[in-house]
C-alpha positions as CSV (number, residue, x, y, z in Angstrom):
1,X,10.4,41.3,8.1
2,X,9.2,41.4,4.5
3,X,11.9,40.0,2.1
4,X,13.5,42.4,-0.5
5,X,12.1,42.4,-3.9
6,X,14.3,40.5,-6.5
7,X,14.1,39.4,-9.6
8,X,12.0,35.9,-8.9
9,X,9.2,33.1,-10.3
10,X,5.8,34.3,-10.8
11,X,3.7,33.3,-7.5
12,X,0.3,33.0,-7.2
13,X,-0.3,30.9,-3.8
14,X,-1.2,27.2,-4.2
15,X,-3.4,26.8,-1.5
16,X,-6.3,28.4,-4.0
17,X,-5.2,27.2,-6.9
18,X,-8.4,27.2,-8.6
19,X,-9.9,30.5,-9.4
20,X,-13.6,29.4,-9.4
21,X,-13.1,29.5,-5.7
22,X,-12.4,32.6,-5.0
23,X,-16.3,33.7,-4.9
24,X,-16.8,31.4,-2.4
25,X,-13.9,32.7,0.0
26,X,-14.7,36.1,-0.7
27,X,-18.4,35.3,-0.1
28,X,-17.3,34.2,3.3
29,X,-15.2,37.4,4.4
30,X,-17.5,39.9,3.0
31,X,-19.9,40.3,6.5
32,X,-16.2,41.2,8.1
33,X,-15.7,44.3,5.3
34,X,-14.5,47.5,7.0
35,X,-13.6,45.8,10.3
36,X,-10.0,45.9,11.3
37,X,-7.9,42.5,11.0
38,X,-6.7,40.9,14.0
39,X,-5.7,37.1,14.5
40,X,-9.0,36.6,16.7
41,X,-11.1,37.9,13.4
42,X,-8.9,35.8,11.1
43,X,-9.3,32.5,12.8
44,X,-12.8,33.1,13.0
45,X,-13.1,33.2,8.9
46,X,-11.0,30.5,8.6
47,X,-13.3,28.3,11.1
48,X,-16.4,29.5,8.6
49,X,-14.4,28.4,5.5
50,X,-14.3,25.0,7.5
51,X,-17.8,24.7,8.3
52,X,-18.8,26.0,4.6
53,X,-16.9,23.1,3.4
54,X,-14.5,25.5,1.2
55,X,-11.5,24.1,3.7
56,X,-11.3,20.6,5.4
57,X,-7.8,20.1,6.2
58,X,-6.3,16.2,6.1
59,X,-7.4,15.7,9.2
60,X,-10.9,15.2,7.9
61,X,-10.7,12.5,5.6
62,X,-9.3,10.6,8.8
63,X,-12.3,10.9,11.0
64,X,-14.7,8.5,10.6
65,X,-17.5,10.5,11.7
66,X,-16.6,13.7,9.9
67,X,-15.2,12.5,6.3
68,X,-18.5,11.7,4.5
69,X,-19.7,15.3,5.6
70,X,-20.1,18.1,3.4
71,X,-20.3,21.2,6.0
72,X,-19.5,21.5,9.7
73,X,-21.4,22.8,12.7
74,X,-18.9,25.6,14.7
75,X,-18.3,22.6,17.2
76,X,-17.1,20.2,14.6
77,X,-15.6,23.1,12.8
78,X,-13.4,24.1,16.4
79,X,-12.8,20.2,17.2
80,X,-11.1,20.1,13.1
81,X,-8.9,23.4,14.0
82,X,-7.8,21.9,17.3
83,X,-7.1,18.6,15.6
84,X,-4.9,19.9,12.7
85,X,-3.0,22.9,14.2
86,X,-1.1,25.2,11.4
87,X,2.2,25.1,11.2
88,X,2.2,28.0,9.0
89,X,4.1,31.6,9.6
90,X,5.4,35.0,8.2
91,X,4.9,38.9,8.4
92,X,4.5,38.5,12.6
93,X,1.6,35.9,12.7
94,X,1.5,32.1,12.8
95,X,-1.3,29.2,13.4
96,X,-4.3,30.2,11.7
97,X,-4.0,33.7,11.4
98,X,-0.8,32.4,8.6
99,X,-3.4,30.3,7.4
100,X,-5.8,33.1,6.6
101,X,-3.1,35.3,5.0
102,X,-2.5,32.4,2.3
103,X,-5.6,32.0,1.6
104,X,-7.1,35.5,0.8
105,X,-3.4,36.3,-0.5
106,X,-4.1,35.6,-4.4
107,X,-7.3,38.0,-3.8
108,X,-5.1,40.6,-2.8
109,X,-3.2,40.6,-5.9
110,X,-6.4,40.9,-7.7
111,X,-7.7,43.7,-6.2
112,X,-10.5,42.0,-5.0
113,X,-9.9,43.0,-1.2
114,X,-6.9,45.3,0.3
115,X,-5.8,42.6,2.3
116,X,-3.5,45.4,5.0
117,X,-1.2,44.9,7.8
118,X,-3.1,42.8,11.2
119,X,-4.1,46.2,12.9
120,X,-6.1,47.7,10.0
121,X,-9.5,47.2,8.2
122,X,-10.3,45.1,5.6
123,X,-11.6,46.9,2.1
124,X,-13.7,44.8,-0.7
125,X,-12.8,46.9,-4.1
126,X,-15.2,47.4,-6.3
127,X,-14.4,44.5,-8.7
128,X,-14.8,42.2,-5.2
129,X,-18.2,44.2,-4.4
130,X,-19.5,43.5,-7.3
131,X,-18.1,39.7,-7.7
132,X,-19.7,38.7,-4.0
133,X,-23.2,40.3,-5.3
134,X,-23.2,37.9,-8.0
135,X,-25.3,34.3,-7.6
136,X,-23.2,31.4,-8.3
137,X,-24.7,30.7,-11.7
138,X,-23.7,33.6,-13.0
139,X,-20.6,32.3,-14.9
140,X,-20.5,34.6,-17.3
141,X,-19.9,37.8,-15.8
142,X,-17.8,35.9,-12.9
143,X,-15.3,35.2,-15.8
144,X,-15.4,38.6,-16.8
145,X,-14.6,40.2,-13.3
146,X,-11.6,37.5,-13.0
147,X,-10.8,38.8,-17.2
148,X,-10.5,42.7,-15.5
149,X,-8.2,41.7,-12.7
150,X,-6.0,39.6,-14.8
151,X,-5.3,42.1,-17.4
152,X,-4.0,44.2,-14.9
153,X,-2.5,42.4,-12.3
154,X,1.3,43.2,-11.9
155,X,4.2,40.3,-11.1
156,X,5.4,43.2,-9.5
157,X,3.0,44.4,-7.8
158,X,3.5,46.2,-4.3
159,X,1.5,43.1,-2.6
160,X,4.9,40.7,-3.4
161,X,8.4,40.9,-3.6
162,X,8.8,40.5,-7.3
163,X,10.6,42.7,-9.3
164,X,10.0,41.2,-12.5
165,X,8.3,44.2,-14.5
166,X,5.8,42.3,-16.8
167,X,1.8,42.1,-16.5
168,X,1.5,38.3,-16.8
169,X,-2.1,37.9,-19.4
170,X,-0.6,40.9,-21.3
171,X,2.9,39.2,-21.5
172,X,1.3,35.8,-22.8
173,X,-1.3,36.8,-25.3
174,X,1.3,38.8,-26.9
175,X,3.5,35.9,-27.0
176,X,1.1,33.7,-28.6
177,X,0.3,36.0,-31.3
178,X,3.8,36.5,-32.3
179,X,4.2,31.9,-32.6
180,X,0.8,32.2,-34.3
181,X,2.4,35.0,-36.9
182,X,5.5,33.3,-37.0
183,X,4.4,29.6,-37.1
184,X,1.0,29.0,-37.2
185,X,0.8,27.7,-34.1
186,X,0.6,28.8,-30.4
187,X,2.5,28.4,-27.0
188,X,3.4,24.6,-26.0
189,X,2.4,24.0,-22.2
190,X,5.3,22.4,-21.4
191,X,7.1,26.1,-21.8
192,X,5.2,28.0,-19.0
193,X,7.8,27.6,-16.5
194,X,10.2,29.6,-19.0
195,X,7.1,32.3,-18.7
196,X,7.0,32.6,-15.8
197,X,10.4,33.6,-14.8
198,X,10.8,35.7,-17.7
199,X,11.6,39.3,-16.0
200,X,10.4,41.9,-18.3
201,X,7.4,42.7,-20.5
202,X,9.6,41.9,-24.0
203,X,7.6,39.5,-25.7
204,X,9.6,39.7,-28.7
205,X,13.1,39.1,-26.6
206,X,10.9,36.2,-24.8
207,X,9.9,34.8,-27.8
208,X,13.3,34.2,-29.0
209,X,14.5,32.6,-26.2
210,X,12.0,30.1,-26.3
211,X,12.3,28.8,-30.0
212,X,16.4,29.0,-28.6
213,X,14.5,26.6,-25.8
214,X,12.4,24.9,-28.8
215,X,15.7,24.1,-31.1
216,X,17.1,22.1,-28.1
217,X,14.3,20.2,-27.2
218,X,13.8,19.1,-30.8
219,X,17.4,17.8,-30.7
220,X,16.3,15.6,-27.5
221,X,13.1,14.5,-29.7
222,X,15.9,13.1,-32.4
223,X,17.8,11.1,-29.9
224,X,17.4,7.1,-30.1
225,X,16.0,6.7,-26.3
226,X,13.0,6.1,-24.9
227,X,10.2,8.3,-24.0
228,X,10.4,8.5,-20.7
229,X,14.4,9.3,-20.7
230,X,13.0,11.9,-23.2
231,X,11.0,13.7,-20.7
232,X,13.3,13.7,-18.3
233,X,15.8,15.5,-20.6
234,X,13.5,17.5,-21.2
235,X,12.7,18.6,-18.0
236,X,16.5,19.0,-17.1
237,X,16.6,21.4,-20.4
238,X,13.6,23.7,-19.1
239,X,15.3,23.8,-15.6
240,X,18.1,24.9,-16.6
241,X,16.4,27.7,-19.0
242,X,14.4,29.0,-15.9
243,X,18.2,29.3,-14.1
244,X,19.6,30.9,-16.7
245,X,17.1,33.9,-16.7
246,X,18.1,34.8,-13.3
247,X,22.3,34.6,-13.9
248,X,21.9,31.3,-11.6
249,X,24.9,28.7,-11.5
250,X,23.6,25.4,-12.8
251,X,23.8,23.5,-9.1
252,X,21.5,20.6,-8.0
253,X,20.4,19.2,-4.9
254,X,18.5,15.6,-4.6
255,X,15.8,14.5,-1.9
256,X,14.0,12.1,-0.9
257,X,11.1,13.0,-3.9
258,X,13.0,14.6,-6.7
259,X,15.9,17.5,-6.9
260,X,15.6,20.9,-6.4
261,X,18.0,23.9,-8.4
262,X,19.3,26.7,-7.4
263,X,16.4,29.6,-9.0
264,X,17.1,33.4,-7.9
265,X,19.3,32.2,-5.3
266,X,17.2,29.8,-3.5
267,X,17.2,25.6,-4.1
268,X,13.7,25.1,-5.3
269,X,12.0,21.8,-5.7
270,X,11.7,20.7,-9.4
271,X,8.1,19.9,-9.3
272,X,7.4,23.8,-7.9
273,X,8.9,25.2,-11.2
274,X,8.0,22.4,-13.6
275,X,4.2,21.6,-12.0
276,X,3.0,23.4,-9.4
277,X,3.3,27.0,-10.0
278,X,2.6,26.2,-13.7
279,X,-0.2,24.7,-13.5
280,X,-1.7,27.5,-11.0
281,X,-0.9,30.2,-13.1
282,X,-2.7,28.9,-16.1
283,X,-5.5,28.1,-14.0
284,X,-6.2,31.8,-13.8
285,X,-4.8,32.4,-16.8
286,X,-7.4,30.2,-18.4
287,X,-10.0,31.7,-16.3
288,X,-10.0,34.9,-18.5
289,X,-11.3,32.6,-21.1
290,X,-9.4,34.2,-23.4
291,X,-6.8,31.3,-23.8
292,X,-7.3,27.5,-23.8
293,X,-5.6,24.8,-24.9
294,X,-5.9,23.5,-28.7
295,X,-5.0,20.1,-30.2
296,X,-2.7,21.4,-33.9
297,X,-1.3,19.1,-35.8
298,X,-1.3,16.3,-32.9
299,X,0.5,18.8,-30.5
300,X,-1.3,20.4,-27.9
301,X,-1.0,24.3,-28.1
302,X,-2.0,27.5,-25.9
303,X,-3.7,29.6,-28.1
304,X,-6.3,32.6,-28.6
305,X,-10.2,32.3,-28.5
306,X,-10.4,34.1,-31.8
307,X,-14.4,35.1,-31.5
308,X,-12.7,37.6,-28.3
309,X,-10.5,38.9,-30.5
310,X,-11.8,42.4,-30.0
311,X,-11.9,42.2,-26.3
312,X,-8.1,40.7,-26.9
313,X,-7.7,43.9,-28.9
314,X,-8.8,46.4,-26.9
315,X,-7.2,44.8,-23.7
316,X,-3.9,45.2,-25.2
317,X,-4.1,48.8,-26.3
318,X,-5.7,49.6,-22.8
319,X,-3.6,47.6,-20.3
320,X,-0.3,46.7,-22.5
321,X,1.8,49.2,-20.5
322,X,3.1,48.6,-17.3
323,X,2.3,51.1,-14.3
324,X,4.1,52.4,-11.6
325,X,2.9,52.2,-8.1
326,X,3.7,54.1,-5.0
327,X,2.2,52.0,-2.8
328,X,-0.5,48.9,-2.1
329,X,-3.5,51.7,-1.7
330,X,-2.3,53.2,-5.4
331,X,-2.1,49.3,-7.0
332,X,-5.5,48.5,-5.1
333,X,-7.6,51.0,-6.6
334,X,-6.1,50.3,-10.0
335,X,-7.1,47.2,-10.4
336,X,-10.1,47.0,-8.4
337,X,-11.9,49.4,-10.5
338,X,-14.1,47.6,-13.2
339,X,-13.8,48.0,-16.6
340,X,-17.1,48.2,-18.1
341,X,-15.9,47.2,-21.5
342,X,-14.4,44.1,-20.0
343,X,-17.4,43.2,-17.7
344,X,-20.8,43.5,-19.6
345,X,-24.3,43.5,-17.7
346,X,-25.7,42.1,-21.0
347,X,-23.2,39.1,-21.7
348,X,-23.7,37.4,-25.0
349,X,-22.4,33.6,-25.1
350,X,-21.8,30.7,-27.4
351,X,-23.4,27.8,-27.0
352,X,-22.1,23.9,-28.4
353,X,-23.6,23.2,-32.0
354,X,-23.9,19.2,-32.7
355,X,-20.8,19.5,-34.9
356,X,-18.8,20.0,-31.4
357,X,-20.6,17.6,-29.8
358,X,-19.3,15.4,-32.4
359,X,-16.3,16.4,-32.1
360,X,-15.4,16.1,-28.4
361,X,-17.0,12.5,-28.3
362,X,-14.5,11.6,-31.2
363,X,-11.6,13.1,-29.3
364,X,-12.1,11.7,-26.0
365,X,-13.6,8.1,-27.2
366,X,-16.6,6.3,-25.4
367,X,-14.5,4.9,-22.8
368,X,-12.7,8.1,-21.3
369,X,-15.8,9.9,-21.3
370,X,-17.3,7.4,-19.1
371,X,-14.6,6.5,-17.0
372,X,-14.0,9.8,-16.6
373,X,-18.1,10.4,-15.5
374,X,-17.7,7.2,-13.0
375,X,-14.0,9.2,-11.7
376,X,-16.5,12.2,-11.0
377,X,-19.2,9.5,-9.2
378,X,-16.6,7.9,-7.0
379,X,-14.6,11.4,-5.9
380,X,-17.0,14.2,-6.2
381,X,-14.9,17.1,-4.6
382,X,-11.4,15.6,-5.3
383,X,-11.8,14.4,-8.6
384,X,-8.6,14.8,-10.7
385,X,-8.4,14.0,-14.7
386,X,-5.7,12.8,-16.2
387,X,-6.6,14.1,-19.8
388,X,-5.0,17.0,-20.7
389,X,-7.9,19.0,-21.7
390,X,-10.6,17.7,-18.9
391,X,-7.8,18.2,-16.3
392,X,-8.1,21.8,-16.3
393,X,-11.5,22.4,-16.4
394,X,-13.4,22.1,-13.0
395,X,-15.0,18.7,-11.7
396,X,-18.9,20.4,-11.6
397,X,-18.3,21.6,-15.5
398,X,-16.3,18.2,-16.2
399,X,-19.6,16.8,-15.6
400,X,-21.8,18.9,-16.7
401,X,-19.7,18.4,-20.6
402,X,-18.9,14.9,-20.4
403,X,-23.0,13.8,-19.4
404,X,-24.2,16.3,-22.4
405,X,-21.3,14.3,-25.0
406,X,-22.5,10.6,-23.3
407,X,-26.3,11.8,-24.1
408,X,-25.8,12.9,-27.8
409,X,-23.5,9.9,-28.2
410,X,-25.4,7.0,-26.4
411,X,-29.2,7.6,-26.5
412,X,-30.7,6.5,-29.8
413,X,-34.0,8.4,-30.0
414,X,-33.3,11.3,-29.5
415,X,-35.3,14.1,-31.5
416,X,-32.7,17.1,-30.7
417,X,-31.0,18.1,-27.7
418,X,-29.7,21.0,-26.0
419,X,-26.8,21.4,-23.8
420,X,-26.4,25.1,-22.9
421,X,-22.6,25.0,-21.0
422,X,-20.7,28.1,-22.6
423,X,-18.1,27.1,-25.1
424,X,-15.3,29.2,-26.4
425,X,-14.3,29.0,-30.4
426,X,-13.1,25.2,-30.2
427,X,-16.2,23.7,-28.4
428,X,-15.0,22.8,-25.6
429,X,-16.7,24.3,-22.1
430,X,-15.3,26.9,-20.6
431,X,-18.7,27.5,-18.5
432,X,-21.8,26.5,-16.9
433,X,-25.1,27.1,-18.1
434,X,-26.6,30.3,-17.4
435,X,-29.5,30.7,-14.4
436,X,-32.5,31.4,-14.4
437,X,-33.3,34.5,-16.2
438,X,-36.0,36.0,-18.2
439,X,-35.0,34.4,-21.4
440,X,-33.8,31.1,-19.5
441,X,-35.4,28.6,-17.1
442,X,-32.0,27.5,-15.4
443,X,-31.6,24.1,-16.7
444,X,-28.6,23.0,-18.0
445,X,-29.8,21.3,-20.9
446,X,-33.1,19.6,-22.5
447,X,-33.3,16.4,-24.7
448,X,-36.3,16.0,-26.7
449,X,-37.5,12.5,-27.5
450,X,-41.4,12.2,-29.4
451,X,-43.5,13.7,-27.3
452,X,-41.6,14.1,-24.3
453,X,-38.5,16.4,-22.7
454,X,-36.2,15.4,-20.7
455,X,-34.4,18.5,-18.8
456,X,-31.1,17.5,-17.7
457,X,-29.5,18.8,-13.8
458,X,-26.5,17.5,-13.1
459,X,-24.6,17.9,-10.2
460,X,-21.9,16.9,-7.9
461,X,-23.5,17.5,-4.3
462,X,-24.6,14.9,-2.3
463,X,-26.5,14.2,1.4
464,X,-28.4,17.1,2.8
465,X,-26.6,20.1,0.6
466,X,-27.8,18.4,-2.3
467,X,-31.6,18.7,-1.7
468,X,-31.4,22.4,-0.3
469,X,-29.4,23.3,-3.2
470,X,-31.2,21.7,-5.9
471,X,-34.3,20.1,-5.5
472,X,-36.6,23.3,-5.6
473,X,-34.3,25.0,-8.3
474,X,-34.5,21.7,-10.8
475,X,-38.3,22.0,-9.6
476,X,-39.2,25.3,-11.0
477,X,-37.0,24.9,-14.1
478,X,-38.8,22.0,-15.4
479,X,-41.8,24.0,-14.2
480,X,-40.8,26.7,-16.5
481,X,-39.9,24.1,-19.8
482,X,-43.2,23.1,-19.2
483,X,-44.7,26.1,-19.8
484,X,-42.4,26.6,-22.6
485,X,-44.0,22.9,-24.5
486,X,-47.1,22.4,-23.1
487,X,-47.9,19.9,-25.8
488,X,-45.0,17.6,-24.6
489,X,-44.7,15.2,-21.3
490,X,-41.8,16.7,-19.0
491,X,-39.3,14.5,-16.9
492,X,-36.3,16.4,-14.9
493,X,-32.8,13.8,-14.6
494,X,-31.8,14.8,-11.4
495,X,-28.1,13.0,-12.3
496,X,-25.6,13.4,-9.1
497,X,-23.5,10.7,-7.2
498,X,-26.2,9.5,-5.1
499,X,-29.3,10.8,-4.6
500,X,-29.7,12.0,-1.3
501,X,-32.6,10.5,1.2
502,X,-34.2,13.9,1.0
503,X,-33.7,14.3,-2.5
504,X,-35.3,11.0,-3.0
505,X,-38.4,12.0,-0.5
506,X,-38.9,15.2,-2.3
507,X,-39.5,14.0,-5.8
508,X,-41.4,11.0,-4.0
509,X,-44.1,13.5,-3.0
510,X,-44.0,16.0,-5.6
511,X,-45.0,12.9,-7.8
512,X,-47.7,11.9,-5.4
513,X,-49.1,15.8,-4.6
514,X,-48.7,17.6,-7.9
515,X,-47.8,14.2,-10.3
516,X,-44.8,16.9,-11.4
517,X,-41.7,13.9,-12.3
518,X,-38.2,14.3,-10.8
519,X,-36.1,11.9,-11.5
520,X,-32.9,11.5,-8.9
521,X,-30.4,9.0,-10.3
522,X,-26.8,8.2,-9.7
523,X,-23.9,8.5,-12.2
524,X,-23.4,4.8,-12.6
525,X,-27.1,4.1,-12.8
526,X,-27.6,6.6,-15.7
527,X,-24.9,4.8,-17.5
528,X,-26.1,1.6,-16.9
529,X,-29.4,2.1,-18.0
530,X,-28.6,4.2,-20.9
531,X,-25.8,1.8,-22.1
532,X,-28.1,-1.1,-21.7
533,X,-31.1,0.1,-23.5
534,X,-30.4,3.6,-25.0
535,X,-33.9,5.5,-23.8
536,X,-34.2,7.8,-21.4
537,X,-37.6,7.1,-20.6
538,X,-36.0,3.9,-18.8
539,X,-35.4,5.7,-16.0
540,X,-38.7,6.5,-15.4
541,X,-39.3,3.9,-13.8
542,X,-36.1,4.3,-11.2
């Protein structure tokens, strides 16, 4: 039986924490839209999610003949689901039919598909229509489709037992305008959790609690101890403001990794309310690209991307006011409708001048940004950053940034150099470069040295998926820049990893048939040889 709505933390499920997957997973359910759900069809997506690679259970990284692989055949894929049964559950279904629920369950709120009861059909909206009909390099408009969902997705929304009435993007962005108003400055992260159990859409009530929250933690900042037992303070304090908005007796519990507190009624772990839920619901807050994180005054603050402003604007005088809805169907077609002021056809974006560049390699130092390239080299899919800034962005952008900063910062001879990852008003990325297009080859950036270019493709696939996915397409863009300078020798930096056997074959004989020069090279080997003598055209001869 479904629980009873009451008053409780945000949730957005964990299991798809990151938003830039949700294209994938829809891309894998769509060929089931307009069939009825049973646990047979269920299973069967999640055993494609498996074999796409989008899942792989623990059980993988244990097999030593399945961890190194990428994607599965439907044997392997059955042998992983057999060897790492779910011990998942709720609303009637368990195994992998739970599995299924938690993983489409954040697309549900989003009114991407109207995920219904086991029994009836699936139905893509028109937002998730249009987001599965998109190619995965269209970053843009992808952000713009997740933009139109947020800014009207409901914590109480008929899809969860929540009853706290607040639309979560609206509730934020008004919140950081009035601390910008008020103080100059934005949101500190650390005072999410505190968001995310507020109950109503009262951004001025909300915004006096917190500097109520702000006044005690400066206290804590004055005391003689040291930073740790500071932090730890701190976290107690926050805890015990996310009890207090729901009435809750202050009562702990240890175990064996932490405590949990009573919230709404129910002993919760503290790195659920301090960490984990957090951290997913900026993730898709971020996602909007209308908020990121900004260094002020050595303090790290959530605030506005001021050159949005008018979208901002327009968002709040459209979508400020909470609805009322009678049932999932009513809240469905709400929010899966698209806003054609939100998502634009003809997207216009920003690309990094030099001057950010130069900032971001001052910020982050010579050092992090490479050991921070090598992190990506050793644990392509897994990668985590500890930086507070590269940790939320995603590992193929994280690359795709910190090898443009290493190149303007590290090669000496360079003549100019273009990076074109998507920025937002303090330079750092928010997305990849743009496809190909008519008035762009694809690449994701071009350094010019004399009388040569060098067009930069970095990525984070390796074996066999690596040369299907990218060989041809780095192909015809350096085609296309070639067209563009005709005067000037072209080279492509195929930068991944390791370059696959394949991948290593294919510029082999493009080189030998057509004399056309792809370059496959390795993270650490671009590094070396670029540290070491500061030239591109060193690789050449890799």
């Amino acid at each position: 039986m479904p629980r009873d709505k009451k008053n409780r933390i945000l949730y957005l499920d964990t299991s798809l924490r990151n938003p830039e997957r949700v294209k994938d997973f829809l891309t894998v359910l769509y060929p089931f839209n307009n069939q009825v759900l049973t646990e047979d069809l269920a299973t069967e997506v999640e055993k494609k999610l498996i074999m796409e690679g989008l899942f792989r259970p623990n059980v993988v990284s244990r097999s030593s003949s399945l961890k190194d692989k990428t994607e599965f055949t439907e044997n392997e894929a059955q042998e992983i689901m057999n060897l790492a049964p779910q011990d998942h559950s709720g609303e009637g279904v368990s195994g992998w039919s739970a599995r299924f629920r938690t993983h489409y369950f954040n697309m549900s709120q989003l009114g991407y598909i109207f995920a219904p009861e086991f029994g009836e059909k699936i139905l893509f909206g028109e937002s998730g229509i249009k987001l599965v009909s998109l190619n995965n390099e269209e970053n843009g408009k992808i952000s713009q489709l997740h933009c139109n969902a947020m800014c009207k997705f409901h914590a109480n929304n008929p899809f969860i037992n929540n009853a706290n009435e607040n639309i979560p993007l609206i509730l934020i962005i008004k919140l950081i305008k009035l601390f910008i108003l008020k103080t100059g400055k934005g949101l500190r992260p650390n005072e999410i959790p505190i968001i995310i159990c507020w109950k109503n859409n009262n951004a001025n009530e909300l915004y006096g609690y917190i500097e109520k929250f702000r006044e005690e933690s400066k206290k804590i900042d004055n005391e003689n101890i040291n930073l740790t037992k500071k932090n730890e303070k701190k976290n107690i304090l926050t805890l015990k403001y996310c009890t207090k908005i729901f009435g809750d007796e202050w009562k702990v519990k240890e175990y064996d990794k932490g405590i949990k507190v009573k919230l709404s009624g129910t002993f919760t772990k503290d790195t659920t309310i301090l960490k984990d839920y957090p951290d997913t619901y900026f993730r898709y807050i971020k996602e909007s690209t209308l908020i990121y994180k900004k260094k002020v005054s050595g303090k790290t603050y959530l605030v506005l991307d001021d050159k949005q402003m008018e979208l901002i604007d327009y968002i709040l005088e459209n979508y400020g006011d909470l609805k009322e809805f009678n049932n999932k169907k009513d809240y469905f077609d709400f929010i899966s409708s698209v806003d054609n002021k939100i998502f634009s056809e003809n997207l216009v974006e920003t690309l990094p001048e030099k001057e950010f560049l130069t900032k971001w390699i001052e910020e982050f130092g010579e050092k992090t940004i490479e050991k921070e390239l090598l992190k990506l080299a050793k644990n392509p899919t897994g990668s985590k950053s500890d930086n507070e800034f590269l940790k939320d962005i995603a590992p193929s952008l994280r690359l795709e940034w910190l090898l443009a900063l290493f190149i303007f910062n590290k090669v000496k001879n360079l003549r100019d150099f273009k990076p074109y990852y998507h920025i937002n008003d303090d330079g750092q990325a928010i997305r990849h470069a743009n496809g190909e297009s008519n008035n762009h080859s694809g690449v994701d950036g071009i350094a010019f040295i004399n009388n040569s270019f060098f067009t930069i493709e970095p990525t984070l696939l390796t074996k066999t998926k690596q040369y299907y996915k990218e060989s041809f397409s780095n192909h015809k863009h350096l085609l296309k820049e070639m067209e563009n300078f005709p005067e000037k020798k072209g080279y492509c930096l195929q930068i991944s990893p390791e370059p696959s056997f394949e991948t290593l074959q294919y510029a082999k004989n493009e080189k030998k048939e057509t004399d056309v020069n792809l370059i496959p090279v390795s993270i650490q080997n671009f590094i070396d040889k670029i540290n070491k003598t500061g030239d591109l055209k060193s690789l050449i001869a890799n």
